[in-house]
C-alpha positions as CSV (number, residue, x, y, z in Angstrom):
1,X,48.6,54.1,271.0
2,X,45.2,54.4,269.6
3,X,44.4,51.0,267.1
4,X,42.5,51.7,264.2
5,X,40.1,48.7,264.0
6,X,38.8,49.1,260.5
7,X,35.6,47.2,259.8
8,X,34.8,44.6,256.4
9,X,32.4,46.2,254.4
10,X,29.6,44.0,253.4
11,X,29.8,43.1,249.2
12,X,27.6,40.9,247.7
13,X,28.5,39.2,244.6
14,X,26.1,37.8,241.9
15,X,25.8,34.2,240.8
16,X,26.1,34.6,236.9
17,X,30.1,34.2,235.5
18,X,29.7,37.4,234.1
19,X,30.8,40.7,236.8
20,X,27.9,42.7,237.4
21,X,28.1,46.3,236.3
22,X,28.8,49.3,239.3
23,X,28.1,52.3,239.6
24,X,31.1,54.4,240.0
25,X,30.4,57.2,242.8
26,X,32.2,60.4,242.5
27,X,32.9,62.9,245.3
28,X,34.8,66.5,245.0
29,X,36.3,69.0,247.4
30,X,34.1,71.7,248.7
31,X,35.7,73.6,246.1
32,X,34.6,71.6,243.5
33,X,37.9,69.9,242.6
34,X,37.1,66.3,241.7
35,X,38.3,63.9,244.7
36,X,37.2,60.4,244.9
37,X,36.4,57.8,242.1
38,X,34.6,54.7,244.1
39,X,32.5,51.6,243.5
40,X,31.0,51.5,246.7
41,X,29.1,54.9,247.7
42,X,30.2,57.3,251.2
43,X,27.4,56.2,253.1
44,X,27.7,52.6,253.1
45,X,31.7,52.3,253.8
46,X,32.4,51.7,257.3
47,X,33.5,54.2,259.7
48,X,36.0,54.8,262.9
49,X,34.2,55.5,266.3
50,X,37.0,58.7,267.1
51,X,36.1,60.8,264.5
52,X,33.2,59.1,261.9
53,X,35.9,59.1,259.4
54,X,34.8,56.9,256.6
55,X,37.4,54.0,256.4
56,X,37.6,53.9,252.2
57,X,40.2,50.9,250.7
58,X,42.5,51.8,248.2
59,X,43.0,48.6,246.4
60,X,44.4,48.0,243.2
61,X,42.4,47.7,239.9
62,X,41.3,44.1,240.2
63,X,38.1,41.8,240.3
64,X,38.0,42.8,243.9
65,X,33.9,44.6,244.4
66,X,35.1,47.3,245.5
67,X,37.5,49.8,243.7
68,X,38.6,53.2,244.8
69,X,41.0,56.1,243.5
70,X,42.3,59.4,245.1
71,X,42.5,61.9,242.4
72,X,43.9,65.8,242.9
73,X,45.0,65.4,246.3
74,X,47.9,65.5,247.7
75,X,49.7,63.9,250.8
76,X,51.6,65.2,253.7
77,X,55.7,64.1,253.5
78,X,55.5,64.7,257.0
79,X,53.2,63.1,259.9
80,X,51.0,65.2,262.3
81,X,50.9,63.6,265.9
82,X,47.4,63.8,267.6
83,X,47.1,63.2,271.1
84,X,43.8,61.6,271.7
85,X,41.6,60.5,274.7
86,X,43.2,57.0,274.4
87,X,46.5,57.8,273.1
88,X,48.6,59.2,270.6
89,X,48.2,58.8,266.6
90,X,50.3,59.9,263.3
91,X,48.2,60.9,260.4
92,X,49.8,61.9,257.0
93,X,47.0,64.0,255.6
94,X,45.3,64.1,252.4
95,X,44.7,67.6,251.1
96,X,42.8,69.1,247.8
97,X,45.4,70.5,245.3
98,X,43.2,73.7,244.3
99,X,42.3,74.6,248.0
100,X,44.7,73.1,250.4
101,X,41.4,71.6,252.4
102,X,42.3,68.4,254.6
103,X,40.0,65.8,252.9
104,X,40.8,63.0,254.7
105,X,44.2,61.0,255.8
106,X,46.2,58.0,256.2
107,X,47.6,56.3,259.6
108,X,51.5,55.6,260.2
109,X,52.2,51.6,260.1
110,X,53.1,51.8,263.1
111,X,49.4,52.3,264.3
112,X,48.3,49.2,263.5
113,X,48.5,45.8,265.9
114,X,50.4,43.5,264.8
115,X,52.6,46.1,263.4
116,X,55.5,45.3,266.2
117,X,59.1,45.9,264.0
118,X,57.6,46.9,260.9
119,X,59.0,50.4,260.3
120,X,57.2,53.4,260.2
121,X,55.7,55.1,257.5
122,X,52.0,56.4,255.7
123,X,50.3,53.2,254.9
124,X,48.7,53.9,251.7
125,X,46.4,50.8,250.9
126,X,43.5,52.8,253.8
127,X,42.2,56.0,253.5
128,X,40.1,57.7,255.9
129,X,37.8,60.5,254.5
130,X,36.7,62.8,257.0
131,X,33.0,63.5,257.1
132,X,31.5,66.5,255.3
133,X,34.9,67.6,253.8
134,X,33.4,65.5,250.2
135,X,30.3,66.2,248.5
136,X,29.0,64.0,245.7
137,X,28.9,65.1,242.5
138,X,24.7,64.6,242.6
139,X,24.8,66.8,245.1
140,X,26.9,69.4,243.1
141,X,24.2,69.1,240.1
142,X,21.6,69.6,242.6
143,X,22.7,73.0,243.6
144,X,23.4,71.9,247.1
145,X,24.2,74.8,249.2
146,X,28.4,74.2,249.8
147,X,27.8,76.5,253.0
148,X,26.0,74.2,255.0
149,X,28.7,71.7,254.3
150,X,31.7,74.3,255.0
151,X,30.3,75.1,259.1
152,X,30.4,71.1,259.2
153,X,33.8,70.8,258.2
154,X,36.9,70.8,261.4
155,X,39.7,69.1,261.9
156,X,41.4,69.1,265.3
157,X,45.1,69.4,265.3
């Protein structure tokens, strides 16, 4: 089985008792439908060698630096098995309610080490957003051509 090994993103944190204000990045669908809600921007999150998938936490509404949501998307009951150049691996993908688009996904429990007679199932604390399927919402604003983005867009399945 292929192991996802997820990287730490970097956060800084400021010395004064009061939390510093974020910016709060927001990303849509190709189609415009509103997608992502983050604190911590696209091109800084880490991202999986396979597929340059950007490896986005979902964590709850805390003190944590980072903070993420998934809005109008929604996720497959059902896994799709890959078969990869180093094994096999279960993604339950996340799709865009208005256009059916595969946005990004989530990995089966079982795909992560250490993960030896935990059952199986979409662990939902990790999503991984697949590159050029998300376009920020400055880039919306700016009139940025979608079609340029659309030819980047596959997903092998």
């Amino acid at each position: 089985m292929a192991s996802p090994r997820p990287e730490a993103s970097a956060n800084t944190t400021t010395s004064s008792d009061k939390p510093a204000e974020r910016a709060v990045h927001t990303y849509h669908c190709l189609c415009t439908q509103l997608i992502l809600a983050t604190t911590t921007a696209l091109d800084v999150l880490p991202t999986r060698n396979s597929d340059k998938a950007h490896i986005c936490a979902l964590p709850e509404p805390s003190a944590d630096p980072h903070n993420a949501t998934l809005l109008n998307t929604v996720l497959d009951s059902k896994p799709t098995v890959l078969r990869l150049e180093d094994g096999f691996e279960k993604r339950f993908f996340e799709k865009c309610t208005r256009c059916d688009l595969i946005v990004g996904y989530h990995l089966d429990k079982s795909q992560y080490e250490g993960s030896e007679g935990v059952g199986g199932g979409c662990k939902d604390d990790v999503v991984y957003l697949l590159p050029g399927g998300l376009m920020s919402t400055k880039d919306i604003q700016a009139g940025k051509k979608m079609d340029q983005e659309i030819g980047r867009v596959s997903v092998k399945v």
